[in-house]
C-alpha positions as CSV (number, residue, x, y, z in Angstrom):
1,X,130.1,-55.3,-111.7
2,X,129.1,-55.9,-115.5
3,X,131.3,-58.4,-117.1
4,X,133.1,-55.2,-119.4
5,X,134.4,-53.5,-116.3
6,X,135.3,-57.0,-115.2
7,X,137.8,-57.5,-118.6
8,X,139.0,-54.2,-118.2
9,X,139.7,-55.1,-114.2
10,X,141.5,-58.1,-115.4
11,X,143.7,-56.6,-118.2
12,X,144.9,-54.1,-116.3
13,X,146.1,-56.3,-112.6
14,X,147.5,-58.6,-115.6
15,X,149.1,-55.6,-116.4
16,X,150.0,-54.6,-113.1
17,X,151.6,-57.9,-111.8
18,X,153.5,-57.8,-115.3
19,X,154.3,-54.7,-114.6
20,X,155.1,-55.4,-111.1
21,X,157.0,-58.9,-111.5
22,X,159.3,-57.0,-114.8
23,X,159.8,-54.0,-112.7
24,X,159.7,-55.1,-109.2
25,X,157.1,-52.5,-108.3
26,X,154.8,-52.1,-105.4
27,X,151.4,-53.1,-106.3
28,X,148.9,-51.2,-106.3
29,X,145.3,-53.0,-105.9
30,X,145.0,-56.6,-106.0
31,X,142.0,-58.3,-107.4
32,X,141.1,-62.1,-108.0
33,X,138.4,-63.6,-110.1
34,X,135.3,-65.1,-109.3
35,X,134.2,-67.4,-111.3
36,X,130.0,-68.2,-111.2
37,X,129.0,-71.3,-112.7
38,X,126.0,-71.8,-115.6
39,X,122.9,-72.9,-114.0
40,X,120.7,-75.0,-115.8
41,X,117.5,-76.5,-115.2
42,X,115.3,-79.3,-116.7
43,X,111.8,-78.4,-118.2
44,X,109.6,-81.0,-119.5
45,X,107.7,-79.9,-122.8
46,X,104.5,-82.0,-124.3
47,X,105.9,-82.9,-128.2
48,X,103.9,-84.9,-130.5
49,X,105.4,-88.4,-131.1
50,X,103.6,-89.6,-133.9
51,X,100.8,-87.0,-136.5
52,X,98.2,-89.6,-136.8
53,X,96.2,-90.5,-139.8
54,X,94.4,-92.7,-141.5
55,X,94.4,-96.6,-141.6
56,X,92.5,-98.2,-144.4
57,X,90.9,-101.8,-143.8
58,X,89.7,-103.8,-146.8
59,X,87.6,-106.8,-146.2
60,X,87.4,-108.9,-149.2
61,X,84.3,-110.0,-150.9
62,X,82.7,-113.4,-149.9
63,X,80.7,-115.3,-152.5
64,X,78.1,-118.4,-152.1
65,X,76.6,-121.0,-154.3
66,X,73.2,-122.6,-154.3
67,X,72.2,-125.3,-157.0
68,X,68.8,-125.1,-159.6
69,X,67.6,-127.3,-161.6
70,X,68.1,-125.6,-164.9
71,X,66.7,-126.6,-168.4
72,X,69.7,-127.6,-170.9
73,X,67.6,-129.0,-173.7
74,X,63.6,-128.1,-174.3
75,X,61.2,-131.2,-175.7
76,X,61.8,-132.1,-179.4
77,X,61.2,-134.3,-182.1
78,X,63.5,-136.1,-184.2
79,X,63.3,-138.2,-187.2
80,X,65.4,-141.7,-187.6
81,X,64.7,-144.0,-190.6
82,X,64.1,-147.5,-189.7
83,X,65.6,-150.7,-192.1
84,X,63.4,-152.9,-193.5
85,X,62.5,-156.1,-192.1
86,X,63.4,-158.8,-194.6
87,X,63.4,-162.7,-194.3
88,X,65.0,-165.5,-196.0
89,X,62.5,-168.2,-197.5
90,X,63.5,-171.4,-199.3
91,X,61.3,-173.3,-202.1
92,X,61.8,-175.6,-204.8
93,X,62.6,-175.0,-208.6
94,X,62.2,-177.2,-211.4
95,X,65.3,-176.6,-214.1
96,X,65.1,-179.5,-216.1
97,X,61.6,-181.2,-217.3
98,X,63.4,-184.5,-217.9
99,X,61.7,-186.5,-220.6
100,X,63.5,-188.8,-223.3
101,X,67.5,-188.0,-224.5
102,X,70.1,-188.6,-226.8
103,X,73.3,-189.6,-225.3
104,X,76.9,-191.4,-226.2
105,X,78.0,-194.5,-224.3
106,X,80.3,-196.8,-224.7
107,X,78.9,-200.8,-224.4
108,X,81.3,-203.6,-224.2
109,X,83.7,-201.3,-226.0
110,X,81.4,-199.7,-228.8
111,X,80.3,-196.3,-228.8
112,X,76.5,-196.4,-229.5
113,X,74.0,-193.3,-229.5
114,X,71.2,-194.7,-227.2
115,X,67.9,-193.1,-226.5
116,X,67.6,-192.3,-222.6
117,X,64.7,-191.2,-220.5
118,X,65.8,-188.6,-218.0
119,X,63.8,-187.9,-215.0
120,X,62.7,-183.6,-213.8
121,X,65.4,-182.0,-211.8
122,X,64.8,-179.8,-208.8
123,X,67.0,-177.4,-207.0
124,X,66.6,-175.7,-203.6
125,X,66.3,-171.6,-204.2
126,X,66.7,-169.7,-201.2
127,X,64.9,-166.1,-201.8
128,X,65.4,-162.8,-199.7
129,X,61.8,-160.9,-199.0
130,X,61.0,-158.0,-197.5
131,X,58.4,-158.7,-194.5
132,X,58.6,-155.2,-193.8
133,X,59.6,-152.2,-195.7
134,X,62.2,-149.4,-194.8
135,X,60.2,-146.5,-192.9
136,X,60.6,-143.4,-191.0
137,X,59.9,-142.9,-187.4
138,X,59.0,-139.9,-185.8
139,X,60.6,-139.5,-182.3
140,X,59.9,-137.5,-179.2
141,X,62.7,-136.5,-177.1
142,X,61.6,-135.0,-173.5
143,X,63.1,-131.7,-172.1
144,X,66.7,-132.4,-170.2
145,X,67.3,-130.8,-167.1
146,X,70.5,-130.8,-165.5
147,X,71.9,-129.7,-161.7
148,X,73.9,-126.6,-162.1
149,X,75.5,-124.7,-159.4
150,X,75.7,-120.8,-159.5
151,X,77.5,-118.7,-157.7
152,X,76.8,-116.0,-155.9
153,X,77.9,-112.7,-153.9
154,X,77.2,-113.1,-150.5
155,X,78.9,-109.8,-149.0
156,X,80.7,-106.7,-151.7
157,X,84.3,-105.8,-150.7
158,X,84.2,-103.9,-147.8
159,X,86.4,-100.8,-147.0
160,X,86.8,-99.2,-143.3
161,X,88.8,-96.1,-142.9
162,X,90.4,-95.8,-138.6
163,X,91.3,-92.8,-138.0
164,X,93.9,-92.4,-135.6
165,X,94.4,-89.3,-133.4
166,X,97.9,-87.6,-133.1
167,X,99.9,-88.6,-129.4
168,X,101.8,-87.1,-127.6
169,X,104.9,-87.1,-125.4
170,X,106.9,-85.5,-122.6
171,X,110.3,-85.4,-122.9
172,X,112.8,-83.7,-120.8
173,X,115.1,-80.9,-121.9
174,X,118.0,-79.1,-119.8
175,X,118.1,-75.3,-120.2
176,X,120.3,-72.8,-119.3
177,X,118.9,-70.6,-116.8
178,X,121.9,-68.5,-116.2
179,X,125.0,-68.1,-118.4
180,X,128.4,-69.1,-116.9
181,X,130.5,-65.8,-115.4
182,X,133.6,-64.2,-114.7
183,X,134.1,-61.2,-112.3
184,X,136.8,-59.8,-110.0
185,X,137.2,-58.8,-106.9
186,X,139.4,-56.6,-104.8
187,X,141.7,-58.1,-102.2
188,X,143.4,-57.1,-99.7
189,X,146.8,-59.3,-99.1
190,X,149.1,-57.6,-96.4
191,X,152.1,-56.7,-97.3
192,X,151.7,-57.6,-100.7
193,X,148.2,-55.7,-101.6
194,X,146.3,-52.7,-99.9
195,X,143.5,-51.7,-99.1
C-alpha cells in the first residue's frame, strides 16, 4: 500500500477501537502496523584534501673575495728645504794695544799719578760660520702599492618555484538508501477481529 492509504488505514482503526472501547462495539477489521526500518549504506567518494600550489624557494646570494695588489699612490716628487750647515770656530782678538798709562796709586799713604806701561790684551771670540748654506732638495717618492681585498659575487640570489599537485582522499559517507516506513496490515484476531 502507499503510505497515504496507510494514514488513512490508521486514523480510521484509531477511530474504530475508540469507537469500539467508548461504545463497546463489535469491531469491524483489525489492522496493525508494520514498521520497515531506513536502510542506509556506506559509499566512499574520492575528495580533494588539499588544492595544491606553489612553494617558492629563495637561495641567497653567495659572495667571494680575492686580493690585488692595487696602486694607492703613483711616483712623485717633493721638495723639502735643507738647514744650513754652520760651525762654531774660536780665534783670538786683540782689545787693548797696551802701551804707557796714567793711573792713581796710593804709596806709603800718598796718592801719586804714576806713569805705567801696560801690556796688549787678548780675548778669546768664538764665531758662528756657515760651512754650508740653506738649500732645497728635490725628492723622489716611488709609487705605493698596497694589498686590498675585493669582494665579489660568486652566485646571484636564486629563486625556485615547486609546484605541488592537488591530493586526494577517500572518505567514507553513510547514505540513506531507503527512507524509514510505516504501513498496516489487516489481521485477523478471533473473536475479537474478522476476517
Amino acid at each position: 500500500m502507499i503510505r497515504k492509504n496507510s494514514a488513512s488505514l490508521a486514523a480510521i482503526a484509531m477511530l474504530a477501537s475508540v469507537s469500539e472501547a467508548a461504545a463497546g462495539g463489535r469491531a469491524l477489521e483489525c489492522y496493525e502496523p508494520i514498521h520497515r526500518p531506513a536502510l542506509y549504506d556506506t559509499v566512499y567518494e574520492d575528495v580533494m584534501v588539499s588544492p595544491g600550489g606553489q612553494v617558492v624557494d629563495y637561495d641567497a646570494p653567495i659572495f667571494g673575495t680575492y686580493q690585488s695588489v692595487d696602486l694607492i699612490a703613483p711616483p712623485r716628487v717633493t721638495y723639502e728645504t735643507v738647514p744650513a750647515v754652520t760651525r762654531t770656530i774660536y780665534h783670538t782678538v786683540k782689545v787693548d794695544d797696551g802701551g804707557y798709562a796714567w793711573e792713581w796709586r796710593v804709596i806709603h799713604g800718598r796718592k801719586v799719578l804714576c806713569k805705567v806701561w801696560r801690556k796688549a790684551r787678548y780675548v778669546r771670540v768664538a764665531e758662528t760660520v756657515v760651512v754650508q748654506p740653506e738649500r732645497v732638495r728635490r725628492v723622489f717618492q716611488p709609487a705605493e702599492y698596497e694589498a686590498v681585498a675585493h669582494e665579489v659575487l660568486v652566485r646571484p640570489q636564486q629563486v625556485r618555484i615547486r609546484e605541488i599537485p592537488p591530493s586526494y582522499g577517500t572518505v567514507a559517507r553513510r547514505v540513506v538508501v531507503r527512507e524509514g516506513s510505516t504501513s498496516w496490515r489487516r489481521v485477523h484476531i478471533p473473536r475479537h477481529c474478522p476476517d
